[in-house]
C-alpha positions as CSV (number, residue, x, y, z in Angstrom):
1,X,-111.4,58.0,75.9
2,X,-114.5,59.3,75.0
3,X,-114.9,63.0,75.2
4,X,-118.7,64.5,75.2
5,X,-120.3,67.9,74.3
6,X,-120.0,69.3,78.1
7,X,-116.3,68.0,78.3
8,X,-115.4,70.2,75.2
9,X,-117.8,73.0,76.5
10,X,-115.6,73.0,80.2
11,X,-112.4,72.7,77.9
12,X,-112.7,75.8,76.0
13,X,-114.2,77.5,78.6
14,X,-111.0,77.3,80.8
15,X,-112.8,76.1,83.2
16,X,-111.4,73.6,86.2
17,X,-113.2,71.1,85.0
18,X,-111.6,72.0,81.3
19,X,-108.3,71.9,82.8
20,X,-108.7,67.7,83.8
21,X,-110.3,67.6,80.6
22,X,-106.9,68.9,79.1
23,X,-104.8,66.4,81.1
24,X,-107.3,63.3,79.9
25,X,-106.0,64.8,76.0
26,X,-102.0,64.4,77.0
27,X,-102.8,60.6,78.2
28,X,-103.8,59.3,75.2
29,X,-106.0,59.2,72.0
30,X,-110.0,60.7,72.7
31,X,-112.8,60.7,70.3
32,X,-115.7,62.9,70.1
33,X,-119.5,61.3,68.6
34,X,-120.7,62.9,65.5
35,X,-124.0,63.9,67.4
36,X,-121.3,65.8,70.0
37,X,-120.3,68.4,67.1
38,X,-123.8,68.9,66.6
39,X,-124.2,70.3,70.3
40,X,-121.0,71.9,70.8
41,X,-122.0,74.4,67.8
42,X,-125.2,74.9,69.1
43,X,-123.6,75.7,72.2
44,X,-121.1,77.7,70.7
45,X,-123.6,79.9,68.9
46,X,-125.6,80.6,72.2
47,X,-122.6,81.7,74.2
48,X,-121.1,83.7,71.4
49,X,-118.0,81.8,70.1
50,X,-116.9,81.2,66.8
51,X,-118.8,78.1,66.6
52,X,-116.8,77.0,63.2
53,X,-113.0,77.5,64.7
54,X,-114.0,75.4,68.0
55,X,-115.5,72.3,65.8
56,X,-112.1,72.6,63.4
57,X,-110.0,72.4,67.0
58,X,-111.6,69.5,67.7
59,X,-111.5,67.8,64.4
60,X,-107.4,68.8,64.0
61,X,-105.3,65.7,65.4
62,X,-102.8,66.9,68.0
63,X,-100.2,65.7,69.6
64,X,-99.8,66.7,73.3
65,X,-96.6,65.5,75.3
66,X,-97.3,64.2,78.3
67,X,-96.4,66.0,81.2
68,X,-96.4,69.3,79.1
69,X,-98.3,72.5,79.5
């Protein structure tokens, strides 16, 4: 799966919309384009956030059980 800018935006947001994004993580391998990093820390820096920590969460592999959380 696919995951785009806005996805990652809703996901660390903790939004609703974050939390299906959450469950599409626990049901199997996503990827994120090279372009999407790009906006997520331009994003990031607009609304405040640590725009370096979000882009290493993304880029860190993890494992998520399914059914867990």
């Amino acid at each position: 799966m696919l995951i785009d800018s806005y996805a990652w935006i809703e996901f660390f947001d903790g939004t609703i919309r974050g939390k299906t994004i959450e469950g599409i993580l626990k049901n199997g391998p996503c990827y994120t384009a090279g372009i999407c990093l790009a906006e997520i820390s331009e994003t990031c820096e607009r609304l405040g956030w640590l725009s370096s920590q979000i882009i290493a969460e993304i880029k860190t592999p993890r494992l998520f059980k399914k059914g867990a959380g």
